[in-house]
C-alpha positions as CSV (number, residue, x, y, z in Angstrom):
1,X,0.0,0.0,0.0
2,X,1.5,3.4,-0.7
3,X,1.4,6.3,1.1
4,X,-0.9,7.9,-0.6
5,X,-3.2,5.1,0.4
6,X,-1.7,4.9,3.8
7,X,-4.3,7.9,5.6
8,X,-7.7,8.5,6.4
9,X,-6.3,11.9,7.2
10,X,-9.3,14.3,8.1
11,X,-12.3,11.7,7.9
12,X,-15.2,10.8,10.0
13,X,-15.6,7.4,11.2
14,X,-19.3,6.9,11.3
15,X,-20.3,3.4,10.5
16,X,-18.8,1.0,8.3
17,X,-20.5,1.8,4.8
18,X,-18.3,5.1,5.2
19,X,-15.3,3.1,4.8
20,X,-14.8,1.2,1.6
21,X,-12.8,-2.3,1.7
22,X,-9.6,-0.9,0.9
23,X,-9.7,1.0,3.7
24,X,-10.9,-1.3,6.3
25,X,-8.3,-3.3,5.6
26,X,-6.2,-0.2,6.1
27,X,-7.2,0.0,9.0
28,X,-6.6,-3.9,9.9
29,X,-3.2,-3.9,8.5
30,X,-2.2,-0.5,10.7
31,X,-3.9,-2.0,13.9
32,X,-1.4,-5.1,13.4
33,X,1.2,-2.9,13.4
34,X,-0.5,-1.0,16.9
35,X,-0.8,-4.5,18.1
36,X,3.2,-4.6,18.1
37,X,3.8,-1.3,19.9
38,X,1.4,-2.9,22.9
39,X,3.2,-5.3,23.5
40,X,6.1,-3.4,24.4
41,X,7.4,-2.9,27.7
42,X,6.9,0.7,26.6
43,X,4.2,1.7,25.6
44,X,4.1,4.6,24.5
45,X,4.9,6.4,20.4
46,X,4.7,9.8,20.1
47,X,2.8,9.5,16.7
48,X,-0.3,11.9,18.2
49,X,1.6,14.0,20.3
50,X,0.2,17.7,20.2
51,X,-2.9,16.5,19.1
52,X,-6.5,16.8,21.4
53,X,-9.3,14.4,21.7
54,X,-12.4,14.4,23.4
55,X,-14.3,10.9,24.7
56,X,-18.0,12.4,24.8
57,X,-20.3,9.5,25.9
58,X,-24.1,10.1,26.7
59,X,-24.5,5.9,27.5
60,X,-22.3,4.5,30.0
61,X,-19.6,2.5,28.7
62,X,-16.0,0.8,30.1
63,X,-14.2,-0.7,27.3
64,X,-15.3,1.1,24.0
65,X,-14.6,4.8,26.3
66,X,-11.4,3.2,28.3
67,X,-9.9,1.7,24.7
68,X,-10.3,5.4,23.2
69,X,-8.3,6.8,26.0
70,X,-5.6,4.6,26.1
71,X,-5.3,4.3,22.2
72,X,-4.7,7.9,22.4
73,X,-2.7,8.7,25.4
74,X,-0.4,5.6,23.7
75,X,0.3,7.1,21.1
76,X,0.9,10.4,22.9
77,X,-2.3,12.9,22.3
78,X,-4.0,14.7,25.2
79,X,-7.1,12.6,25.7
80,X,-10.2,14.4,28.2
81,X,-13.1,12.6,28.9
82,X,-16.2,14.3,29.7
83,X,-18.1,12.4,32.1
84,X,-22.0,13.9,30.9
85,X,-23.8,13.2,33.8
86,X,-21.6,16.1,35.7
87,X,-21.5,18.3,32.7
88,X,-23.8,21.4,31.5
89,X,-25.6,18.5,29.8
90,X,-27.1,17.5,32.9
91,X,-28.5,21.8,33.5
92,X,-30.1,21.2,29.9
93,X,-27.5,22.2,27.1
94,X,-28.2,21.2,23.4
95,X,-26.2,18.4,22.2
96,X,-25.4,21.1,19.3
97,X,-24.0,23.6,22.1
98,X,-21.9,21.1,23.8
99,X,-20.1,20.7,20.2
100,X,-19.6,24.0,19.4
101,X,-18.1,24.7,22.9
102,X,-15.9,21.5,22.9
103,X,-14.5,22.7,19.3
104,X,-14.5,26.1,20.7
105,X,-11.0,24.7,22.3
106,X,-9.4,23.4,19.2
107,X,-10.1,20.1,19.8
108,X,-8.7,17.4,16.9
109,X,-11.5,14.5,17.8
110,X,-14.4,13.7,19.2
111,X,-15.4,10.1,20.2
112,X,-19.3,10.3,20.8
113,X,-21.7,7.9,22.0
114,X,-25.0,8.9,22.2
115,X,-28.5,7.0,22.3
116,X,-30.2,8.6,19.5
117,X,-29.3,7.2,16.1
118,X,-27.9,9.4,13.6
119,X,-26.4,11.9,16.5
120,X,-22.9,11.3,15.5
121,X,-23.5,12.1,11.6
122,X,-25.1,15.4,13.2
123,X,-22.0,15.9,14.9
124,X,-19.4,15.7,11.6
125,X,-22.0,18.2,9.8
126,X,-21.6,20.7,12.3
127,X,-17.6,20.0,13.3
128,X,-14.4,20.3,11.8
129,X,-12.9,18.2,14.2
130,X,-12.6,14.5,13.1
131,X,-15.4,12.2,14.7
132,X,-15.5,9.1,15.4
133,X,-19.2,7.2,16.3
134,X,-18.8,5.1,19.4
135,X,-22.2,3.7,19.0
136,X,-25.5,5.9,18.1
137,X,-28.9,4.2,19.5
138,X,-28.9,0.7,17.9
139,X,-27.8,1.5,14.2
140,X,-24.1,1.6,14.4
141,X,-20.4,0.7,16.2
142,X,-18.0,0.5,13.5
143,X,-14.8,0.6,15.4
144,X,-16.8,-2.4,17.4
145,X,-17.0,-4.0,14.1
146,X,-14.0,-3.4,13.4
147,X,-12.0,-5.2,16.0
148,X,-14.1,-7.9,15.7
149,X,-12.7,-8.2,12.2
150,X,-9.1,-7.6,13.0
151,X,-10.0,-10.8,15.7
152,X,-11.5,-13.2,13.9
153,X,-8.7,-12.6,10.9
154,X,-5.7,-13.1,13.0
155,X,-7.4,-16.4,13.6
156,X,-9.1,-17.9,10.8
157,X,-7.4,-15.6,7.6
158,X,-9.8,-16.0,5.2
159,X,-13.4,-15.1,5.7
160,X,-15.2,-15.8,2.7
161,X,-14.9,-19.6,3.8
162,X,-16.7,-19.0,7.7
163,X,-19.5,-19.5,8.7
164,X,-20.5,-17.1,11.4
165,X,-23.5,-17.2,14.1
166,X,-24.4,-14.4,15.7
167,X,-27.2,-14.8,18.8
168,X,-29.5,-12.9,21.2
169,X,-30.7,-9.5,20.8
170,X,-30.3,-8.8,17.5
171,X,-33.3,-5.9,17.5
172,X,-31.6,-3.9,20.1
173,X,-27.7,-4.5,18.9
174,X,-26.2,-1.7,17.3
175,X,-23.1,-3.9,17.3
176,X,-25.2,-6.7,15.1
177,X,-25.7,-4.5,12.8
178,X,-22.0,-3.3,11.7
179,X,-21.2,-6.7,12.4
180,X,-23.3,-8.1,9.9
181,X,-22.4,-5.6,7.4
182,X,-18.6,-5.9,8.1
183,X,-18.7,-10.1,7.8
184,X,-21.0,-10.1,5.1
185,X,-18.9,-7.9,3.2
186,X,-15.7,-9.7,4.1
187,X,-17.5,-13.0,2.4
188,X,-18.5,-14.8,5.2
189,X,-21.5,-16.5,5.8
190,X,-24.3,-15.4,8.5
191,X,-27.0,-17.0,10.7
192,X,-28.9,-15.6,13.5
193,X,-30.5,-16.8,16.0
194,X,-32.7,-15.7,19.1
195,X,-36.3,-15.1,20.2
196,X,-38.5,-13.8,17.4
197,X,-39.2,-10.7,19.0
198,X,-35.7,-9.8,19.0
199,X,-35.3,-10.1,15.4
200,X,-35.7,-7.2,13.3
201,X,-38.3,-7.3,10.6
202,X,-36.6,-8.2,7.0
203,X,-33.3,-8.3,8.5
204,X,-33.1,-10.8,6.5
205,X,-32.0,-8.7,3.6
206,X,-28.6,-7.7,5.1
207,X,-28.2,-11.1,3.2
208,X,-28.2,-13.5,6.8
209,X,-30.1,-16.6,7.5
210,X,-33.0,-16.4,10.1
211,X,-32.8,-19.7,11.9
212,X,-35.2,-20.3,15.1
213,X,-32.7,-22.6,17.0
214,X,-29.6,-21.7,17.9
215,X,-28.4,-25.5,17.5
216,X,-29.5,-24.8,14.0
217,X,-27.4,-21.3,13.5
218,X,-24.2,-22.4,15.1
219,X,-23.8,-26.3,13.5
220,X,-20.5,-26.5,11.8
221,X,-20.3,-22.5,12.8
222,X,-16.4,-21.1,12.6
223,X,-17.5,-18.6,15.0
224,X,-20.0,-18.4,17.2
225,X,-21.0,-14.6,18.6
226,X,-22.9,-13.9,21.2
227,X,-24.4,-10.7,22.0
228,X,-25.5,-9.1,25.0
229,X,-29.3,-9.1,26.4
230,X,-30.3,-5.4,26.6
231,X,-32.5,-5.3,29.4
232,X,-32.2,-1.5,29.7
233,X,-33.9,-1.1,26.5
234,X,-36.5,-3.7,26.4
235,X,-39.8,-1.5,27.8
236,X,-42.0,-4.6,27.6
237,X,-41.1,-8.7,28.0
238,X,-39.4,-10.0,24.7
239,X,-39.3,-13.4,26.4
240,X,-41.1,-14.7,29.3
241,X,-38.1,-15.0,32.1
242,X,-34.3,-14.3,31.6
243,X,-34.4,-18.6,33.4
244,X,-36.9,-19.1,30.4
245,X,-33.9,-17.3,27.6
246,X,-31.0,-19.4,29.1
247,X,-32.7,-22.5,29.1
248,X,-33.1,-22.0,25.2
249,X,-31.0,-19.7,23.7
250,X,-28.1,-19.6,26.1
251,X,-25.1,-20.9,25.2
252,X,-23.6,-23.6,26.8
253,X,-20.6,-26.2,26.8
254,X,-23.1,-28.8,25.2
255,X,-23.6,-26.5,22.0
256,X,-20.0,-26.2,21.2
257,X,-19.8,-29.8,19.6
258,X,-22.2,-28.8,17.0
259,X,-19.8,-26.2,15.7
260,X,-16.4,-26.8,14.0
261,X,-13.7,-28.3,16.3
262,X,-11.7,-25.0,16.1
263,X,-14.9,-22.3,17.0
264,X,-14.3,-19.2,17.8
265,X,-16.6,-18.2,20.7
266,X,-16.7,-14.1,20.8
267,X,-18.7,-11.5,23.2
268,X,-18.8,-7.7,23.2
269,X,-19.5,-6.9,26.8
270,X,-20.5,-6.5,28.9
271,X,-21.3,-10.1,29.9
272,X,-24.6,-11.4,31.7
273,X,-22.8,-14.5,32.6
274,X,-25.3,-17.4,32.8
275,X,-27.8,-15.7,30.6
276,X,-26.5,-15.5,27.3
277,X,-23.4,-17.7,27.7
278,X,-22.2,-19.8,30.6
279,X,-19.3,-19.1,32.4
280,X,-17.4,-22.8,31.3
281,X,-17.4,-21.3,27.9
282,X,-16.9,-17.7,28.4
283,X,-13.6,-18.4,30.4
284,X,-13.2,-21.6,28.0
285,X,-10.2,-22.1,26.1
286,X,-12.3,-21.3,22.5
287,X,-13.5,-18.1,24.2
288,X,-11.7,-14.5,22.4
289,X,-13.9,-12.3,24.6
290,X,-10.4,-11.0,26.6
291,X,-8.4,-10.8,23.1
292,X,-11.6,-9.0,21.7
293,X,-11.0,-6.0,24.7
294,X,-7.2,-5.9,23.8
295,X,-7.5,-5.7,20.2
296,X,-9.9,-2.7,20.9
297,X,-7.0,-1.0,21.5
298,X,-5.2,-1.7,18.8
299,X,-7.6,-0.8,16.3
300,X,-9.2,2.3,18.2
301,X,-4.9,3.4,17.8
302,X,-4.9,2.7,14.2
303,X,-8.3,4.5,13.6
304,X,-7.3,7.9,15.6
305,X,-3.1,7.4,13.6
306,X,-5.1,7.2,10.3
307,X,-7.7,9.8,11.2
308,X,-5.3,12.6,12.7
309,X,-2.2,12.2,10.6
310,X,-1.3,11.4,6.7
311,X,-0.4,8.0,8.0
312,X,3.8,9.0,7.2
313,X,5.3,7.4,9.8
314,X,4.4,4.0,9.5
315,X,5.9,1.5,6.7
316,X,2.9,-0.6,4.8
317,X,4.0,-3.9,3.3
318,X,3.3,-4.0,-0.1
């Protein structure tokens, strides 16, 4: 890749169809290459240093928020988070007043997470700062997606031969979404599983298979991903008893043997242990949750390297 190639200099990240193939798998190969520099004694490369970023979350959140700040105080930017709750958000200032003032100090980036879809496309319109969507109601998480990608890649290569389950709570996962649109794109195959109330009318055109078991989505599965049940945003019962979803659509040890002897098994967090997976096979040996938080980093590093700088300083194999 040449240099040319080698930047995202100046872009918004804001879900994954803003990113064409090429440079996803920028971003892959240049989280690799982040990857290396964490597993250093030392940290720390001073590729972002004068550089300001801003973590603005509306939603609580510990590793999407934590991974932001320590891609960029690794790479040597000033990183503030702005904790809303105890900010003039909470004496009624406009979401569009709280970006102007934060650019108002010549901030580079903004990370935003917010609960209403679409807020983070409203937020590039009215910056100049770069900003990146940490997850807008439940349409989009593309550096989620992302990760997930760089993951599953370092382990199984090529994804146009997987097949990928994804199960639970489809209708309320943002992260389901860019997931499906990142692994579909990649070439692999995709079945879902979970209660039918938590599947999302015609979903089925994102090009996935609707199965009603999930012994019938994960058999001879390469990776199996579960998703967290959203409780907080379920207003009325999806399914009769959170006993009643284990029982059926939790997975368990049993399940794995359906899948290929190699399965991946993959999480987001946070974890309701002994709802949507039991704890022998999140803490199981086939279990990437762990790898999934430290590869956050990486790729949250390469997206705020290509992002804030003409990507100069790094060689790219050819």
């Amino acid at each position: 890749m040449n240099k040319a190639e080698a930047s995202l200099k100046g872009r918004d990240i804001l879900d994954l169809a803003s990113l064409t193939l090429k440079e996803r798998e920028l971003i892959l190969e240049t989280a690799g290459k982040m990857k290396d520099i964490l597993n250093r004694d030392m940290k720390k490369e001073p590729l972002l240093r004068g550089k300001s970023i801003i973590t603005l979350f509306y939603e609580a959140s510990t590793r999407t928020r934590t991974s932001f700040e320590l891609a960029g105080k690794y790479l040597g930017a000033d990183v503030v988070n702005i904790a809303v709750a105890s900010s003039s958000v909470s004496k009624g200032e406009s979401l569009r007043d709280t970006l102007y003032t934060l650019q108002a100090m010549k901030t580079d980036a903004i990370i935003m997470r917010h609960p209403v879809e679409g807020a983070a496309d409203y937020a590039a319109k009215a910056l100049d700062a770069v900003v990146i969507n940490a997850g807008d109601g439940q349409r989009a998480h593309p550096t989620q997606a992302l990760l997930d990608l760089f993951t599953i890649k370092r382990h199984k290569k090529n994804f146009s031969d997987l097949k990928i389950a994804i199960l639970g709570d489809i209708r309320h996962s943002r992260v389901a979404r860019s997931n499906i649109v990142g692994f579909r794109e990649f070439g692999a195959e995709v079945r879902i599983a979970g209660p039918r109330p938590l599947i999302p009318a015609e979903i089925e055109k994102l090009g996935v298979v609707v199965c009603d078991r999930i012994e019938d989505a994960i058999a001879e599965a390469d990776v199996i991903y579960v998703l967290r049940i959203q409780l907080e945003r379920q207003k009325v019962g999806f399914f009769p008893t959170t006993r009643e979803y284990s029982r059926i659509f939790g997975l368990k040890e049993r399940h794995l043997k359906l899948a290929k002897p190699d399965v991946l098994v993959m999480h987001p967090g946070p974890v309701n242990r002994g709802l949507e997976i039991s704890p022998d096979v999140m803490y199981g040996d086939k279990s990437l949750i762990e790898e999934q938080v430290e590869n956050g980093v990486a790729v949250r590093m390469a997206i705020l390297y290509l992002t804030l700088t003409d990507g100069e300083h790094l060689e790219f194999a050819n």
